[in-house]
RODO-2510 file (C-alpha; in nm, 4 decimals, decimal comma):
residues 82
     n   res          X          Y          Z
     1     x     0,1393    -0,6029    -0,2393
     2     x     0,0987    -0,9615    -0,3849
     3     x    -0,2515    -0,9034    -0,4748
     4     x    -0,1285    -0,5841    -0,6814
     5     x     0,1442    -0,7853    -0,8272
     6     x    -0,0573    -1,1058    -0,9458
     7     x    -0,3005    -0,7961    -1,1166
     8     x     0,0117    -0,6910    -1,3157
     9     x     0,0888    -0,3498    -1,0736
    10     x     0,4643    -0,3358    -0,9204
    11     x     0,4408    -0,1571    -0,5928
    12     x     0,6482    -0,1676    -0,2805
    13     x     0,6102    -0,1280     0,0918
    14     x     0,8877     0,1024     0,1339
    15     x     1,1265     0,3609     0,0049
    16     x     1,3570     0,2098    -0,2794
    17     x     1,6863     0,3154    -0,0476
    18     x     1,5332     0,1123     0,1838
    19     x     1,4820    -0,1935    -0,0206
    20     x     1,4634    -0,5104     0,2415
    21     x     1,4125    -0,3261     0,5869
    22     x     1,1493    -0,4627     0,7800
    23     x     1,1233    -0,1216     0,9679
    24     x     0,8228     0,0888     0,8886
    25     x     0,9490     0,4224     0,6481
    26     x     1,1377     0,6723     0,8454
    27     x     0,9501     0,9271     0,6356
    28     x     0,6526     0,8326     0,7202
    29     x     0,6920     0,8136     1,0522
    30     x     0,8626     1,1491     1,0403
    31     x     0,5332     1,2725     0,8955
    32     x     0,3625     1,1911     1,1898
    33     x     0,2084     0,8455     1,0826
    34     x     0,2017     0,5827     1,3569
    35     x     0,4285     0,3017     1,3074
    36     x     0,1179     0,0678     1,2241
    37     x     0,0020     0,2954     0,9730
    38     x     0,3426     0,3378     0,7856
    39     x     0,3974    -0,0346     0,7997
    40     x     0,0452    -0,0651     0,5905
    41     x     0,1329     0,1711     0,3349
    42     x     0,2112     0,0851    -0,0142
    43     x     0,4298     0,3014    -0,2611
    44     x     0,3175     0,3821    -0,6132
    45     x     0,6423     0,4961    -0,8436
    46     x     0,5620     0,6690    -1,1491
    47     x     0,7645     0,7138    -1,4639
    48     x     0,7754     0,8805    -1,8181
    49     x     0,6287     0,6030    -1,9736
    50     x     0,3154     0,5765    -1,7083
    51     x     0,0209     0,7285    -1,8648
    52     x    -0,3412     0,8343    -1,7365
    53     x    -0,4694     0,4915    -1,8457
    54     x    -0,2347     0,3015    -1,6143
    55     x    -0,3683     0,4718    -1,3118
    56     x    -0,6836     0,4555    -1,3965
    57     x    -0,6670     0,0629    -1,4346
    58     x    -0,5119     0,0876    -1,1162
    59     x    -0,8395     0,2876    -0,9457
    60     x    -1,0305    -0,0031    -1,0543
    61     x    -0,8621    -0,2603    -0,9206
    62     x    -0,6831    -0,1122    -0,5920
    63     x    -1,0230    -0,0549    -0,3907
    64     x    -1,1577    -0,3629    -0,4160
    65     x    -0,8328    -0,5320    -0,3162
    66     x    -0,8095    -0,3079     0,0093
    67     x    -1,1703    -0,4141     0,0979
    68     x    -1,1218    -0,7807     0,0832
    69     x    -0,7899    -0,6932     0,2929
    70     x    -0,9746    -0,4944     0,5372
    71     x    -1,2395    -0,7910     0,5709
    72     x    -0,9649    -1,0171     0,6919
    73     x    -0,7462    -0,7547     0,9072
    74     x    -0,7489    -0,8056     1,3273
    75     x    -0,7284    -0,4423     1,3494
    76     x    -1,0283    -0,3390     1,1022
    77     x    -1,2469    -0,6479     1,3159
    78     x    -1,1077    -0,4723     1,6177
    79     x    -1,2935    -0,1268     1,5383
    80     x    -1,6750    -0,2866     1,4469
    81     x    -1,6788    -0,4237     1,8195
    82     x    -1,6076    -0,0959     1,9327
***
């Protein structure tokens, strides 16, 4: 999330009712994600004024940010000993 904001991108890590919680989304885990998986899950809101361009900057950037996160995460290190 603070690598998508310092790139200009607001984003959020849960619902906006839910602004604060520290709880993964209740929707999510509804949906059947597990509780780690919600937790790691990033919101995108979209509004009249977004436009193709804006997510297309935002393809550029986003999956080079989640493979320098996934470099560094216990649980992605976890899975190549496997």
């Amino acid at each position: 999330m603070i690598n998508l904001d310092l790139q200009g991108i607001a984003v959020s890590t849960g619902s906006a009712c839910a602004a604060g919680a520290t709880e993964p989304s209740h929707i999510l885990t509804a949906m059947g994600l597990p509780a780690a998986q919600a937790r790691g899950s990033v919101r995108f809101s979209f509004g009249k004024d977004n436009t193709a361009a804006d997510v297309d900057a935002v393809m550029k950037i986003l999956p080079g940010l989640v493979g320098r996160l996934r470099v560094l995460s216990p649980t992605e290190s976890a899975k190549d000993s496997l």
